[in-house]
N, C-alpha and C positions, 0 to 999 in steps of 0.2 A: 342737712349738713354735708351730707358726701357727695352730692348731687352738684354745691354748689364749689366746693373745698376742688373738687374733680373736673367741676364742667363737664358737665356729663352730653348734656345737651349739644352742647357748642361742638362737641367731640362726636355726633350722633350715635350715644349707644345710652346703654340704661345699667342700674346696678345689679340687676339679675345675669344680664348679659359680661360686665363685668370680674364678678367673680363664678362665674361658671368659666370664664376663659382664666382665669388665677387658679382653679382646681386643674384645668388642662395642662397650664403649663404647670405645677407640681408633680402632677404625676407622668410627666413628662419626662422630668430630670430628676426625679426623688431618687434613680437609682446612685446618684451619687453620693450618699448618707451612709451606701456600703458597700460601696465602691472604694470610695477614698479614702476610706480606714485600710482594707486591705492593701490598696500599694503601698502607705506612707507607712504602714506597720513593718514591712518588711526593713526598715531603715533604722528598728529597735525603739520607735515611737509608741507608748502606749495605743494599743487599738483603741479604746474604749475613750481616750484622752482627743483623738483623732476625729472621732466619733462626734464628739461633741464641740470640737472647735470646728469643724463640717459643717454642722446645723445652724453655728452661731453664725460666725461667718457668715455664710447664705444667708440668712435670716437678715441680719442685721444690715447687711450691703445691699438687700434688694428691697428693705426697708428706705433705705438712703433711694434708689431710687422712686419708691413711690411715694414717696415725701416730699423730697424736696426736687427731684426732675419731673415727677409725676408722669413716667413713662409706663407703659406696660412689658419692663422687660424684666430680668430675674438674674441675679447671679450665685454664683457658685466656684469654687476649688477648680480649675480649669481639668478637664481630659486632656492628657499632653504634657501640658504643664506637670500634673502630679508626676506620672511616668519619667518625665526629664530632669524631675528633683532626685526621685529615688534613684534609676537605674544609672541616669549617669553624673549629677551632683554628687551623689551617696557613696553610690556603687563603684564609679569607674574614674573618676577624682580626687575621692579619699575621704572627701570634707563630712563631718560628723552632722546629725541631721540639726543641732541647734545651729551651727554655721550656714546649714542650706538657708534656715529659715530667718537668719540674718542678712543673706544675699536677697531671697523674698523682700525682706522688707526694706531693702534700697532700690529692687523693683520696686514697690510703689511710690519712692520718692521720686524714682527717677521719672516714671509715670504722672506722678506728680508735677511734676516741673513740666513737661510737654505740653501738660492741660493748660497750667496758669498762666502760659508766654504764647508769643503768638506762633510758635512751632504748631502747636494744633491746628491752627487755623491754616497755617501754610498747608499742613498735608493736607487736610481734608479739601481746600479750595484746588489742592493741585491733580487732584485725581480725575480724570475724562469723564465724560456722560456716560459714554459707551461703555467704560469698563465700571462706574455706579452700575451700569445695569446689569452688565455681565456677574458681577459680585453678585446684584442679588439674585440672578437666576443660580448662579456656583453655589448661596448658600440651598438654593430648592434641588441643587442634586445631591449636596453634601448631605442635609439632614433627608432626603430620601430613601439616601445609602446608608443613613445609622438605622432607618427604618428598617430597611431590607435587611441589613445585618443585622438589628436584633431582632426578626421576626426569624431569625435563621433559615431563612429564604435560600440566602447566598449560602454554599460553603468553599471552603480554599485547602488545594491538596499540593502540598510542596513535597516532591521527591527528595532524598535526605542528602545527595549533592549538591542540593540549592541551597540549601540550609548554609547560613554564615554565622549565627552564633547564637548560643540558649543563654539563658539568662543572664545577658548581656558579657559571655563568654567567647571567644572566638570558637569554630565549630568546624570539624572535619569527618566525613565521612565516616562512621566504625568507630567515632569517638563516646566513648559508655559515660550516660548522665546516670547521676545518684542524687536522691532528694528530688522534689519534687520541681517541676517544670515551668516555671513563672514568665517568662518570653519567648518567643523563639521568633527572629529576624531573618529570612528569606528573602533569597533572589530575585530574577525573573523569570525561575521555573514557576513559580506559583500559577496552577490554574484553577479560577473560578468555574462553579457550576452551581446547577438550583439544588434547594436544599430537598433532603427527604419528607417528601408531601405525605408520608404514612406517619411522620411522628406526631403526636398529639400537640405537641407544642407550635409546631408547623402549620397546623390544619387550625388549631385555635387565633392564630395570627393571622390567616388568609383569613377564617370565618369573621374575625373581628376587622380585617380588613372592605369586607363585603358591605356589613351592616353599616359601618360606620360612612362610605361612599354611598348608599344608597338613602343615610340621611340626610347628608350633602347635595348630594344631587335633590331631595324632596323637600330641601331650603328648609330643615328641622333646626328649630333653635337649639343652641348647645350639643350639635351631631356629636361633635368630638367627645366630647365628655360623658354624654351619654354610651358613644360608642365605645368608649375605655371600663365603664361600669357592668354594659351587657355583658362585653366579652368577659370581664371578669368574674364575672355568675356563671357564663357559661364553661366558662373554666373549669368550675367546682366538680361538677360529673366527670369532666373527662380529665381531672388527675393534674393538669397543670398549675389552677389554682390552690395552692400549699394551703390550706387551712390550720396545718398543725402550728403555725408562726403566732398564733394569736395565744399559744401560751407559752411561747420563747419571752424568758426574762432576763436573756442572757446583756441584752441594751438597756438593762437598768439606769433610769435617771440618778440611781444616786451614785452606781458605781463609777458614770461614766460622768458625774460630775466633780468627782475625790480626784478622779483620774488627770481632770484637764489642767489641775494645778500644774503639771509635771511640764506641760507644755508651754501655757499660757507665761508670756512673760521669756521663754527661754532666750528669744532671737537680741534679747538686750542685755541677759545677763552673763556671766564670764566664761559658761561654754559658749555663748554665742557671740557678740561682738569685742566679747573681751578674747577668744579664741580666734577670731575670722585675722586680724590682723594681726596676730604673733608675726607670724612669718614675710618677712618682704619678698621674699621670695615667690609668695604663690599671688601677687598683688597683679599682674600680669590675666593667671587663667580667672580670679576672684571678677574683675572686670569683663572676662567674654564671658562668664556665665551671668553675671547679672545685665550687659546688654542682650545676649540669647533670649533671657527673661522677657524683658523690657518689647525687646522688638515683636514677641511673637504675641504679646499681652496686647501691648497696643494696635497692631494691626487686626489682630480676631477681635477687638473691639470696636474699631472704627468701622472694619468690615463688616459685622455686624450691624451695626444701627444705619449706616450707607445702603447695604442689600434689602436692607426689611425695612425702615423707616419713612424712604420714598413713596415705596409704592402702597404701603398701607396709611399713608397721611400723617402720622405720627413726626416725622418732620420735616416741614415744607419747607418749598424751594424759598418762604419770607425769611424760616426760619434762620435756613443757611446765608440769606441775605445779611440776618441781622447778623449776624454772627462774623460776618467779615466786615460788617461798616463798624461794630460797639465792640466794647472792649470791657473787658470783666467775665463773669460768668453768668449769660441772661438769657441764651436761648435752652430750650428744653435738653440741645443734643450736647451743649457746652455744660449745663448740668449734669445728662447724663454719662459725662466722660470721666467729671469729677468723681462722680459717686463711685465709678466702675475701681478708679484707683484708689481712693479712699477706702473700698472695701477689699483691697489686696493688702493695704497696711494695716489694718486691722486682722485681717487676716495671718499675714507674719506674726502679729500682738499673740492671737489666740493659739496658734500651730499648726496651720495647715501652709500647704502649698499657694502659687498664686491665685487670686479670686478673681476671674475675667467674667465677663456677660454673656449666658450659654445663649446659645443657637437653638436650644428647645426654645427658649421663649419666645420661638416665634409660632407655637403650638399655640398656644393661648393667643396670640394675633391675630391665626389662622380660623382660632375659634371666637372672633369676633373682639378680644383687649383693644382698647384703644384710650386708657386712660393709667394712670397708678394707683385707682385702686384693681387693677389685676393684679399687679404687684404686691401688693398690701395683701390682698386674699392668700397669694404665693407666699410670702414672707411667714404672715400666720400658721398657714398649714407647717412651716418647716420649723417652726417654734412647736405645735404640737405634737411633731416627730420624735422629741423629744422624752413626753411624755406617752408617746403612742406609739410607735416603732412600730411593737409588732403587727397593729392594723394596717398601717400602710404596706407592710412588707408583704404582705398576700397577695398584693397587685402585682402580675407577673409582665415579664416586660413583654410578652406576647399580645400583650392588653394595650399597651402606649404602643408598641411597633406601629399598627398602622395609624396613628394620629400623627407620627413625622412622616409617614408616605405620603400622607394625603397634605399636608402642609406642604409638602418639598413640591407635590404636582402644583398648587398654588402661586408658589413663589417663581415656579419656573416662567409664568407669563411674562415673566423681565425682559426674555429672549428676545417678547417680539418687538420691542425698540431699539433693537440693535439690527445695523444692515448690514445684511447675512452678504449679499453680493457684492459686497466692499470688502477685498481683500485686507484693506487697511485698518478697518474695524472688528472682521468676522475671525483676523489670526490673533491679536489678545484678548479680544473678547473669549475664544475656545480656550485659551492656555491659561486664563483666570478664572474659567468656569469649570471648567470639564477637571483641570488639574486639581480645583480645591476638594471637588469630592472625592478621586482617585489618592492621593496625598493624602487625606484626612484632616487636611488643614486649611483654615481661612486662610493664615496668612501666608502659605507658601502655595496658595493660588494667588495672592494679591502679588506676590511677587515675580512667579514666572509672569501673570499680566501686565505687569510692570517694566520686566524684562523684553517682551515682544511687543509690547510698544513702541520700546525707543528702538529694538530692529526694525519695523516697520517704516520708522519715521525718520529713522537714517538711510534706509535702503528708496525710500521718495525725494531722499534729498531736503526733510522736513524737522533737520536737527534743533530749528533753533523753535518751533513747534515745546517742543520736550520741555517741560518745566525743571528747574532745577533742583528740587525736591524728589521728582521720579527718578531724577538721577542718582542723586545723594542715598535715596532710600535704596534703590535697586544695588549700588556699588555697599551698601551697609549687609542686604542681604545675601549678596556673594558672600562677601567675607565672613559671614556668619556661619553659613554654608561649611567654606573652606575650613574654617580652625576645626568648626566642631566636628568635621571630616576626620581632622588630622588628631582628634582626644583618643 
C-alpha cells in the first residue's frame, strides 16, 4: 500500500530508507517543540497552550505535505518568524498577541492568494539558473552554519560598545539591565571564533560529527540517523545527555491540552480580529507587518524547495515545465506551496506564529527522503511528542548538530554549476549564497541575489535581460527593509 500510494520505486528508494530519513528530519528540527513555546510565551501566551498548537501545527501541515504533495519535506512555526512576532509585533508595536496571530492569519491568505494566481508561477519562472543554484548551495551554508552554531563550535564576543540594544531596548554603554536577558542585537564589533574544544558538549558534537562522516563516507545506510543515535548514547557518560528529562512531567498532554483552548480560535475572536481593526489609525503599520510576514514566508519557501528540490530530483525541470504550461494545482511543487500556506493558516487557527517549510528537512533528504512518506514518518513522530516529550527531549542538540553539517557540505555541490569566472554570474550568485547563511535568512539572501543581479545587468548594459518580477520583488524588499528600519 505505501509502496504504491508513494511510488516508492519510480522514486528509487524503499520504505526502510524512507522513514529512517522522517526520523532524521524530526530530530533535526524537534528542537522547535521548546523553542517556540519559549519566545511566544514571553508575549503572555500560555507556554503549555503554545506548546501544543507547536506540535499540531507541524504535525498536521507536514501531514498536508505527505499527503497530498507527497513531498519529503516538513514544516513547522518558522525561526525568525516566532522572534519577529514577539519582539517586534508584540513588543515594539504594541499589538496584543491575539492581534499578532490575526495578522498570522491574513499571512496565510495573503500566501494563499499567491499560490492559486499565477503570481507563483511568475516568480518561480522568473528566477535565473544561476541564482536556483546559488540558492541551493546558500541553503548548504545556511543550514551548516546552524550546524556549527549548535554544535557550539562557533562562539560570538561583542564588546559592550557594540551592543545596540537588549531585549529589543535601545542600549548604551554603562546602561544596568535588570531581569533577565532574552536578546541582545550587536554591531559590527562582533568577533567570531571556535568554540571551547574542552567542553563536553563541544567534543560530543565534533565526536558525533566524526562517526557520522565516516558513515557517509563508508555508503552506510541511514548514517545520519544512526549517527544522531550513537552520539546520543554516547552522550550518557560524558554528562550531556540529560537522562533526568524522562521523568519531567512538566509537558503534560493533559495540561497542555486544557491549555490550547486559550489560544486556539483566539486570532478570530474579539481580541483578535474584532480588536486588529478598531483603530484606522494603525491600518497603515497592520499592512507592512502582515506584508513583512508574507514576503519573508514565501520567499524561505520558494527558496527552499528551488535550492534542495533540483538537485535531489524531487522536482524536475518536467515538473516546473508542467507547471508553467497547466493551470490549477498539479505539479508536486504547486502542491507543495499550497500545503506550506494552508499550514500557516491553520496555524494562526491553533496559536502559533507563521508555519513555513524548515530548512532541516533537508536532513532527511540528505539522509536519503525522496518521497512523503518521510514526511508522514516526520509528522507521526511530532504527534507522539505529544504524548512523549520527555524521550525525545534527551536528544541533545549536540547529537543533530552534525547531521545539518554534513547535509549543508552535500548541498554545497550546487556551486559547481555556477561559472565562477563570469563575473556576471559569480557576484549574485556570492551575495545570494554567502549572504543567506551570514544573515540567517533565506530570504534576505534571495534578495541581496536579487539585488546584484539587476546591478550586474545594468552595469552590461543587459536591463531589459531583468524580468519584471526580480524587479517588482527586489523594489518590495527594500521597502520592507526601509520601514521596518524606521519601527
Amino acid at each position: 500500500m505505501l509502496e504504491k500510494f508513494f511510488q516508492l520505486k519510480e522514486n528509487g528508494t524503499t520504505v526502510g530508507t524512507e522513514i529512517a530519513a522522517g526520523l532524521t528530519t524530526f530530530f533535526a528540527m524537534s528542537y522547535i517543540i521548546f523553542v517556540n513555546p519559549q519566545i511566544l510565551s514571553l508575549t503572555g501566551m500560555p507556554t503549555q497552550a503554545v506548546f501544543m498548537s507547536t506540535v499540531l501545527s507541524t504535525a498536521v501541515g507536514t501531514l498536508i505535505l505527505a499527503l497530498y504533495a507527497k513531498v519529503p519535506y516538513a514544516q513547522a512555526p518558522g525561526m525568525g518568524l516566532n522572534a519577529f512576532f514577539t519582539y517586534t509585533v508584540v513588543f515594539a508595536l504594541g499589538f496584543t498577541w491575539q492581534e499578532a496571530l490575526a495578522m498570522v492569519l491574513f499571512t496565510g491568505l495573503a500566501g494563499l492568494v499567491i499560490t492559486i494566481t499565477p503570481i507563483r508561477k511568475m516568480i518561480i519562472r522568473s528566477i535565473p539558473e544561476t541564482l536556483q543554484h546559488a540558492i541551493g548551495g546558500g541553503i548548504g551554508v545556511f543550514i551548516a552554519y546552524i550546524g556549527l552554531k549548535n554544535a557550539q563550535l562557533l562562539q560570538f564576543t561583542s564588546e559592550s560598545q557594540d551592543i545596540i540594544a537588549v531585549n529589543n531596548e535601545p542600549y548604551t554603554m554603562g546602561t544596568e539591565i535588570s531581569g533577565a536577558v532574552n536578546t541582545v542585537v550587536t554591531g559590527g564589533g562582533i568577533i567570531p571564533e571556535m568554540g571551547n574544544l574542552m567542553n563536553p558538549y563541544v567534543l560530543l558534537a565534533v565526536i558525533g560529527l566524526i562517526i557520522t562522516l565516516a558513515l557517509m563516507i563508508a555508503k552506510v545506510k541511514g548514517a545520519i540517523l544512526i549517527g544522531i543515535i550513537l552520539t546520543t548514547i554516547i552522550g550518557i557518560p560524558m554528562g550531556v545527555t540529560d537522562l533526568s528529562g524522562l521523568t519531567n512531567s512538566s509537558n503534560s498532554f493533559s495540561s497542555a491540552f486544557s491549555e490550547l483552548g486559550t489560544t486556539f480560535g483566539a486570532a478570530l475572536g474579539s481580541e483578535g480580529l474584532g480588536s486588529l481593526f478598531a483603530d484606522p489609525s494603525r491600518y497603515p503599520i497592520i499592512l507592512i507587518t502582515i506584508f513583512a510576514f508574507t514576503l519573508t514566508d514565501v520567499f524561505d519557501t520558494i527558496g527552499t524547495f528551488i535550492g534542495t528540490g533540483r538537485k535531489s530530483g524531487i522536482f524536475t525541470l518536467e515538473d516546473e515545465k508542467a507547471m508553467d504550461e497547466g493551470s490549477g494545482l498539479n505539479t508536486k511543487m504547486e502542491k507543495a506551496l499550497f500545503a506550506d500556506v494552508t499550514a500557516t493558516i491553520l496555524g494562526a487557527i491553533f496559536g502559533t506564529s507563521p508555519v513555513t517549510t524548515f530548512v532541516e528537512s533537508t536532513a532527511g533528504i540528505g539522509a536519503g527522503g525522496r518521497t512523503g512518506l518521510t514526511s508522514l514518518t516526520t509528522a507521526v513522530m511530532f504527534l507522539l511528542t505529544a504524548l512523549f516529550t520527555p524521550i525525545i527531549s534527551i536528544v541533545p542538540g549536540a547529537a543533530t548538530a552534525p547531521a545539518l553539517i554534513v547535509v549543508g557540505i552535500l548541498m554545497m555541490s550546487a556551486f559547481a554549476e555556477i561559472d565562477w569566472n563570469n563575473i556576471e554570474e559569480a557576484v549574485p550568485a556570492f551575495f545570494a549564497s554567502i549572504f543567506m547563511g551570514l544573515s540567517y535568512s533565506i530570504s534576505y539572501g534571495i534578495a541581496a541575489g536579487f539585488l546584484f543581479y539587476i546591478v550586474t545587468k545594468v552595469a552590461k548594459g543587459k536591463i531589459k535581460v531583468v524580468h519584471p518580477i526580480i524587479w517588482a520583488t527586489t523594489v518590495l524588499f527594500i521597502v520592507n527593509f526601509l520601514v521596518m528600519g524606521m519601527i
